[in-house]
C-alpha positions in Angstrom: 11.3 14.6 -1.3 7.6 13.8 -2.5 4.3 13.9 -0.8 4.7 10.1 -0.5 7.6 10.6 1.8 6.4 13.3 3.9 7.4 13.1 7.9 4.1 14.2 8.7 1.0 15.3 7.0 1.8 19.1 7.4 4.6 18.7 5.6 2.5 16.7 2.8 -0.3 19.4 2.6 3.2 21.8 1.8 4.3 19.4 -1.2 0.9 19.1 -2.5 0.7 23.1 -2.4 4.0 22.6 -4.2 2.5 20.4 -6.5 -0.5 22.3 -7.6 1.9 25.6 -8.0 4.3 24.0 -10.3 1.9 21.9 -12.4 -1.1 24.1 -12.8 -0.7 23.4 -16.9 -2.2 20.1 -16.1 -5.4 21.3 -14.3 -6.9 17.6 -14.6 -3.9 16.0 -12.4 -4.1 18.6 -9.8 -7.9 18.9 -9.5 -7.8 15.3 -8.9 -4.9 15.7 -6.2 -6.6 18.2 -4.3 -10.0 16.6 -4.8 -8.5 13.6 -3.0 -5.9 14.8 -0.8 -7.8 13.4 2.3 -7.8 10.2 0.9 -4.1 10.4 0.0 -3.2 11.4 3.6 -5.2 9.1 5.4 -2.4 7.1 6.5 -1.3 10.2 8.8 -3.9 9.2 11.0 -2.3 5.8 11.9 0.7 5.1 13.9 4.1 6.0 11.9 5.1 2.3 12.7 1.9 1.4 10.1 2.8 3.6 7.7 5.2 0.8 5.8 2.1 -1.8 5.4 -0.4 1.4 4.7 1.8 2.5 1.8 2.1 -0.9 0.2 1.4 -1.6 -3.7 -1.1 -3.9 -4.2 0.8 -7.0 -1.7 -1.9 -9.7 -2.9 -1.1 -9.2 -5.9 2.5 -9.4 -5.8 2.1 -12.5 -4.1 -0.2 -14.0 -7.0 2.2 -13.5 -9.7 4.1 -16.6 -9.6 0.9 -18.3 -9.3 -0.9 -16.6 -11.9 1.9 -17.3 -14.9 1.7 -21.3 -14.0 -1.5 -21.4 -14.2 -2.2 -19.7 -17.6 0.1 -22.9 -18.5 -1.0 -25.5 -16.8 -4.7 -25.3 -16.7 -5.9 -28.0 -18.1 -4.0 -30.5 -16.0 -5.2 -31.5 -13.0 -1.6 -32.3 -11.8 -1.3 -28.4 -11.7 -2.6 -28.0 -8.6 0.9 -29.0 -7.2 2.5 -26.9 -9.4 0.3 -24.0 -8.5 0.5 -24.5 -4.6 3.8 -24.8 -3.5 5.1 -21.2 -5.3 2.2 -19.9 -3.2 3.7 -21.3 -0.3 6.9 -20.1 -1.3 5.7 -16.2 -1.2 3.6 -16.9 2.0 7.6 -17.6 3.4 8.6 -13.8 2.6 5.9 -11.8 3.6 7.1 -9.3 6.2 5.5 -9.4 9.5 3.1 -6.1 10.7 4.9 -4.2 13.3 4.3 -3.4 15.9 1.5 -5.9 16.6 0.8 -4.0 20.4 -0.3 -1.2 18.4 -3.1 -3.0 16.5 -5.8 -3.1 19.5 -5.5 1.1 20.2 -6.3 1.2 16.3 -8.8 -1.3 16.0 -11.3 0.5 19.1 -10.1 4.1 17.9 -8.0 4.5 21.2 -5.1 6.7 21.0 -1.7 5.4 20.0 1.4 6.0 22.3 
């Protein structure tokens, strides 16, 4: 178990405690963990059905990757641009879909969440 996979953000505040107990002889990593642990917890705040999406690395990027090695190939050809689309369309395919969409609107206007 990790403060990333904390149940709630009680539990997280407990590993990070953990955390700044068992690595004190690296005082810059735990001054920045507790200097930012509202940041880092953030996603408490948003329904647990968010959480996946919230916790993502970087998804645009991951996405650009295919596109990113043909075109450090194929710049100068203007033929490329095929070549450059359609693995873009390709990752478009498997993106996952944000659940649960009915949740989106309480978010957006700062309602509460069921």
């Amino acid at each position: 178990m990790c403060i990333y996979d904390a149940a709630s953000k009680a539990e997280a505040v407990i590993w990070i405690v953990y955390f700044a107990d068992h690595y004190r002889l690296h005082p810059p990593a735990v001054k920045c963990l507790l200097e930012n642990q509202d940041d880092l917890l953030s996603y408490f705040d948003f329904p647990k059905e968010h959480w996946r999406h919230l916790k993502t690395n970087d998804p645009v990027e991951s996405a650009f990757a295919p596109v990113r090695s043909r075109v450090k190939r194929l710049i100068r050809y203007w033929s490329a641009f095929g070549l450059i689309y359609r693995p873009l369309t390709e990752q478009e395919t498997r993106w996952f879909r944000l659940t649960p969409p009915y949740l989106f609107a309480a978010v957006i206007t700062g309602g509460q969440v069921p």
